[in-house]
C-alpha atoms as a printed R data frame, in Angstrom:
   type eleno elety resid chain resno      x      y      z
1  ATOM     1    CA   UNK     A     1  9.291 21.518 22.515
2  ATOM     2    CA   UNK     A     2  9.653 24.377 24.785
3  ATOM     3    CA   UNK     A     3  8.127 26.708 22.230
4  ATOM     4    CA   UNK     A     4  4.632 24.788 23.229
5  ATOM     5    CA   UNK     A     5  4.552 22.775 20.293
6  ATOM     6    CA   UNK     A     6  5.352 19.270 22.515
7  ATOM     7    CA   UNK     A     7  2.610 17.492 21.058
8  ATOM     8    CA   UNK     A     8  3.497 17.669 17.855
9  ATOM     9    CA   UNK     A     9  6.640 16.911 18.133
10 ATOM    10    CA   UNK     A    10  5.846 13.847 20.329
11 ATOM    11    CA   UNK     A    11  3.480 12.788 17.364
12 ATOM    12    CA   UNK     A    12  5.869 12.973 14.524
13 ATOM    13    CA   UNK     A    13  8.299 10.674 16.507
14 ATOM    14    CA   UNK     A    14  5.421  7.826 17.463
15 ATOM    15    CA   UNK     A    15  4.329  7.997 13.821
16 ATOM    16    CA   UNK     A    16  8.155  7.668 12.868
17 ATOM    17    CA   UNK     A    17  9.276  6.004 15.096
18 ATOM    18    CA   UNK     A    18  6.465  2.945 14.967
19 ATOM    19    CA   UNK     A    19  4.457  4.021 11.913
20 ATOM    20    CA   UNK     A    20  7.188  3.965  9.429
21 ATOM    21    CA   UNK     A    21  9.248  0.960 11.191
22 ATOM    22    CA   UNK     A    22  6.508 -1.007 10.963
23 ATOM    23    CA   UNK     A    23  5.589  0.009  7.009
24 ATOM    24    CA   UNK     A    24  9.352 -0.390  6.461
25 ATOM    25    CA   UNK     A    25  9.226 -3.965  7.949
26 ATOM    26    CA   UNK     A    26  5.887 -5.229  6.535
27 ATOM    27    CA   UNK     A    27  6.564 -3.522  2.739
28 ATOM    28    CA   UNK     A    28 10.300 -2.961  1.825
29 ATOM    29    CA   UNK     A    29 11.912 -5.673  4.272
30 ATOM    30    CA   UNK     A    30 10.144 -8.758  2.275
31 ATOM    31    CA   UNK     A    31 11.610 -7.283 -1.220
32 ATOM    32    CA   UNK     A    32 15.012 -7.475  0.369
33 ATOM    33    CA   UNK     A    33 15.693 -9.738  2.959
34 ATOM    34    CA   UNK     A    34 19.007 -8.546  4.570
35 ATOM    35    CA   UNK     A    35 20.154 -7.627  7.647
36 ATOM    36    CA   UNK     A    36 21.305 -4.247  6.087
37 ATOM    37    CA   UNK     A    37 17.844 -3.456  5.140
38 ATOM    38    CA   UNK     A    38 16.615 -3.246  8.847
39 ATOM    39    CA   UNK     A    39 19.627 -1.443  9.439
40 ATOM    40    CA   UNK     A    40 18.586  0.553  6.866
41 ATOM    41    CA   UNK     A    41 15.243  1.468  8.423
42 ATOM    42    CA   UNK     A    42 16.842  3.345 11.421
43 ATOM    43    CA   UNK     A    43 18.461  6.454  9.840
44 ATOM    44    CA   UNK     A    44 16.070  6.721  7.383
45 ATOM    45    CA   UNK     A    45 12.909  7.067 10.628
46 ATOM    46    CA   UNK     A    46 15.288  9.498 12.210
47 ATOM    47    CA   UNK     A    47 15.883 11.481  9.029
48 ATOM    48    CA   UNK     A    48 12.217 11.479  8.482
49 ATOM    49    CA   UNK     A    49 11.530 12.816 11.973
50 ATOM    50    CA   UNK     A    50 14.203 15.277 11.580
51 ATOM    51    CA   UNK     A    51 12.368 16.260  8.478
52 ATOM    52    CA   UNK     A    52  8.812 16.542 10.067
53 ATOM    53    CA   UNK     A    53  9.960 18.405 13.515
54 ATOM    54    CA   UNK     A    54 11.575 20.860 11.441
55 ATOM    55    CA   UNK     A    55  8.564 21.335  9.572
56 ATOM    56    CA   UNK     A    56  6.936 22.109 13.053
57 ATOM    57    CA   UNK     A    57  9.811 24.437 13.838
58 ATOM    58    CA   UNK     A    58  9.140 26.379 10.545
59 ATOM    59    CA   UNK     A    59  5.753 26.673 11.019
60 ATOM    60    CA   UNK     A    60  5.237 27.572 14.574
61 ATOM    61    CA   UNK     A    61  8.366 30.342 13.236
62 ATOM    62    CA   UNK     A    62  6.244 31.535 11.156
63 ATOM    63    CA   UNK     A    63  2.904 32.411 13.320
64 ATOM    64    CA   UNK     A    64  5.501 33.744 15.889
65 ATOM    65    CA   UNK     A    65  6.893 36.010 13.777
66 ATOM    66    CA   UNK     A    66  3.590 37.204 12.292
67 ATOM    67    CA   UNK     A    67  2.928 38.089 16.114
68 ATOM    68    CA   UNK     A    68  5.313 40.030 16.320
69 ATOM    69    CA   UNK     A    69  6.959 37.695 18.801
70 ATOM    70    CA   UNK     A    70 10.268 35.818 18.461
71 ATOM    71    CA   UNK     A    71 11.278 32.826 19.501
């Protein structure tokens, strides 16, 4: 975030964080109605964050490094 890439970031964990909760809840929770499936949901929306912020971190890397700057 301090590399002035906040909004991203801040994006990828609203759409996680709510987007796929609430996909998880409405499509895969009604095939399997357990308590383990909403437990479930929660480390696979912060691997999938994980996953996207990285992908921020890569590619705001990569136009850094093409500047000749580093982070």
């Amino acid at each position: 975030q301090a590399s002035g890439h906040s909004t991203a970031t801040m994006i990828n964990s609203v759409v996680g964080v709510l987007g796929v909760r609430i996909f998880w809840m409405r499509l895969i929770y009604p095939v399997r109605t357990t308590l383990d499936t909403i437990y479930i949901c929660y480390p696979v929306t912060w691997i999938l964050i994980v996953l996207a912020n990285s992908t921020v971190l890569a590619i705001a890397y990569t136009k850094y490094r093409k500047k000749g700057k580093v982070l």
